[in-house]
N, C-alpha and C positions, 0 to 999 in steps of 0.2 A: 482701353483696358478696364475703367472704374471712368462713369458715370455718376454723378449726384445731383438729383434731378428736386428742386422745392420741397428740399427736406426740411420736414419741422420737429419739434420735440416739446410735450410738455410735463411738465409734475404737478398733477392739481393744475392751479390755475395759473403757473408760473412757466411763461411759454421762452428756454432756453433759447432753443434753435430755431426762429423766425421764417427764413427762406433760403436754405444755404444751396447754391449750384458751382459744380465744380468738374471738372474733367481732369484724371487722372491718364498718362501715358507712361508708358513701361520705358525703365529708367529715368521715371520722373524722379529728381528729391526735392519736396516738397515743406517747407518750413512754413509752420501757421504759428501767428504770432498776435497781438492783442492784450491789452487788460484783464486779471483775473478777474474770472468768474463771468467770463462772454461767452462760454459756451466752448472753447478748444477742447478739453476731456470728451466732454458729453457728446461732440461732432468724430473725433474718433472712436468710443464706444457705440456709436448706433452705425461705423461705417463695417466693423463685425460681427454686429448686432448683439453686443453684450446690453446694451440698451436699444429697444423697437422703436424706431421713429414715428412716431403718434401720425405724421401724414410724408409721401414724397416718395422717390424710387430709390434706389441702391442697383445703378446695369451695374454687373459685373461679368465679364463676357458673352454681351449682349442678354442677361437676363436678370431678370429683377429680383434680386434675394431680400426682398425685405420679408416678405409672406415666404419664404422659401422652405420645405419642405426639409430639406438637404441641409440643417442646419449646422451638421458637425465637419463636411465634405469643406463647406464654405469657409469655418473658420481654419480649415487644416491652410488652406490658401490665402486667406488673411490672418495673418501674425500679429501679436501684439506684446512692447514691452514698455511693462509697469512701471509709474515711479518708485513704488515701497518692492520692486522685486518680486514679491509674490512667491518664495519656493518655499518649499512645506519643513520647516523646519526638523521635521524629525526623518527626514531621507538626509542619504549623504548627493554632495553634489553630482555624482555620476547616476543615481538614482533620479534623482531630480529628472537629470535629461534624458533618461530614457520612458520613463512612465508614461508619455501622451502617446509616443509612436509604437509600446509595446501594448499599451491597451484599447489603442484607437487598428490594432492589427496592420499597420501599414508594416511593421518588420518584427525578425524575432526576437526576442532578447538577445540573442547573439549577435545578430546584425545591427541592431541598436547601441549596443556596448561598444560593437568596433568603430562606429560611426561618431559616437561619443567622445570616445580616447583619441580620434584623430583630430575631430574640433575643438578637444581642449587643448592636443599639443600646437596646434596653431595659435593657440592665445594663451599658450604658456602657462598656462594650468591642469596638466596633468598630472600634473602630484598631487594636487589637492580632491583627487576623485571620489578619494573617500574621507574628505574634510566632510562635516555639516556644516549649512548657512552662517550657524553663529560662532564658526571658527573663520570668516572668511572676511577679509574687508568689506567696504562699499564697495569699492570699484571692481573688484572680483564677484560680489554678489551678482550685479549688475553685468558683466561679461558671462557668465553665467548661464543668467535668464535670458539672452541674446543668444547664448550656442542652445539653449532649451527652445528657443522659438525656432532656429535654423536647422534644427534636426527633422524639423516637420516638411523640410522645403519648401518653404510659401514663394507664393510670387508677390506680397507686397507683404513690407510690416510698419506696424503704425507703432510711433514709436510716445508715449504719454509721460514727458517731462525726463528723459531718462537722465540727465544728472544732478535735479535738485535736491535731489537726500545726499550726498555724494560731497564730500569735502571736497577743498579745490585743487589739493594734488591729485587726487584721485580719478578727477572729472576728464584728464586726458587718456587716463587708458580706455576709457570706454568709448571717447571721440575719435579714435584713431582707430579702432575696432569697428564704428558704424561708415569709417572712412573707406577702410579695405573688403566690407561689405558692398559698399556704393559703389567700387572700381571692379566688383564681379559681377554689377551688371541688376542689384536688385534695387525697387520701386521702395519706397519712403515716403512714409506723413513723419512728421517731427513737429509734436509739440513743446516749444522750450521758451524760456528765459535766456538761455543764453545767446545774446543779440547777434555776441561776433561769429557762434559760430553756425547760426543761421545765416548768416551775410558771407562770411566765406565760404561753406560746405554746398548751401542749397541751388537747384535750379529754377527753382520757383518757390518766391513767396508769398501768404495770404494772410492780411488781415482783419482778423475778425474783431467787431466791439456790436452790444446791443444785439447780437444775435444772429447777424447778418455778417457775408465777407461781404467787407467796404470798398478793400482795394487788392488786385493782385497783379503780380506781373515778376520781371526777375529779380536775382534781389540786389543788382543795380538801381534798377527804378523803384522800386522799394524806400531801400535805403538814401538815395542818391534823390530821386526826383520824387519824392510822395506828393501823390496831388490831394487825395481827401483829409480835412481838417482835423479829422480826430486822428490821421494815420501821422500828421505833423505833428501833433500836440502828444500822441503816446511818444515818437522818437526821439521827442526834443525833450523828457523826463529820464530818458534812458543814457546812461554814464558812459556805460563798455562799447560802445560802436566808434 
């Protein structure tokens, strides 16, 4: 499904992403883990190519979207949700979610609206449609930007830190929501902090340090048997596992 073939990434002269390879499979969930500032954002934004990977391929159905052409088709099929959320303050939230599918013409405002109103009643926000952002919680924000990404229909979404802004009562409505996303069958990057529920949620996980994934595999082996020394020495600082 997703190939990632000697992806590199630099700024100036400060080279993020080293040599990352990875093979993504549909209905993979895939939890990337590591010390801040080893590059997990920056490996998700160049896999939508909100950031261009300076060298390396991106297959995505057997074709290389790094150079691609087609760059709005691509991200309609890679999803992405943000840590800070991202919805435009001054729309209300049922605005929010339909603006990419009614300006990208995939449906019409009328089909977009009903599509809207039925994803929020499944996450039990449909009252709030014509709340704005700063009437809304975190955790609502955050479910949100999730039915805003699912409206597009993607086949995979990367999901970049989705509950660290996020109080800690709040962190379970949105885990339980990427939980009954996973059980209808969609494809997941997940980058997080939270250990445990990359250890119980994922089917596979990677971790990255210095620029490179060091080690991956499930996240029994992971968690349970880590062979490389910094993948021991990050989990042995880490409290919640």
């Amino acid at each position: 499904m997703l190939e990632i073939k000697n992806l590199k990434k630099r700024f100036g002269k400060k080279v993020v992403l080293k040599d990352i390879n990875l093979k993504v499979n549909k209905n993979d969930i895939i939890g990337i883990i590591g010390p801040s500032g080893c590059g997990k954002s920056t490996f998700l934004r160049c896999i939508n190519l909100l950031e261009k990977p300076t060298e390396g391929q991106i297959i995505f159905h057997n074709d290389d979207i790094v150079d691609n052409t087609k760059l709005e088709s691509t991200r309609k099929k890679i999803g992405m949700v943000f840590q800070q959320f991202n919805l435009f303050n001054n729309m209300t939230v049922l605005e929010n979610i339909i603006l990419a599918p009614v300006m990208h013409n995939m449906m019409t405002k009328k089909e977009a609206t009903k599509e809207a109103l039925r994803l929020l009643e499944e996450i039990d926000l449909k009252d709030k449609k014509d709340f704005y952002p700063n009437e809304l919680s975190g955790g609502q924000k955050q479910r949100v930007a999730i039915v805003r990404t699912l409206i597009m229909n993607p086949e995979i979404i990367l999901f970049d830190e989705p509950t660290s802004a996020l109080d800690p009562e709040m962190i379970g409505e949105v885990t339980n929501l990427m939980r009954k996303i996973a059980k209808e069958g969609m494809t997941m990057l997940i980058v997080s902090h939270e250990m445990n529920f990359i250890k119980n949620f994922c089917t596979k996980v990677i971790f990255m340090s210095d620029g490179y994934i060091l080690e991956e595999g499930t996240s029994n082996q992971i968690f349970n048997h880590p062979k490389n020394e910094k993948l021991k020495n990050f989990l042995s600082k880490i409290n919640d596992i």
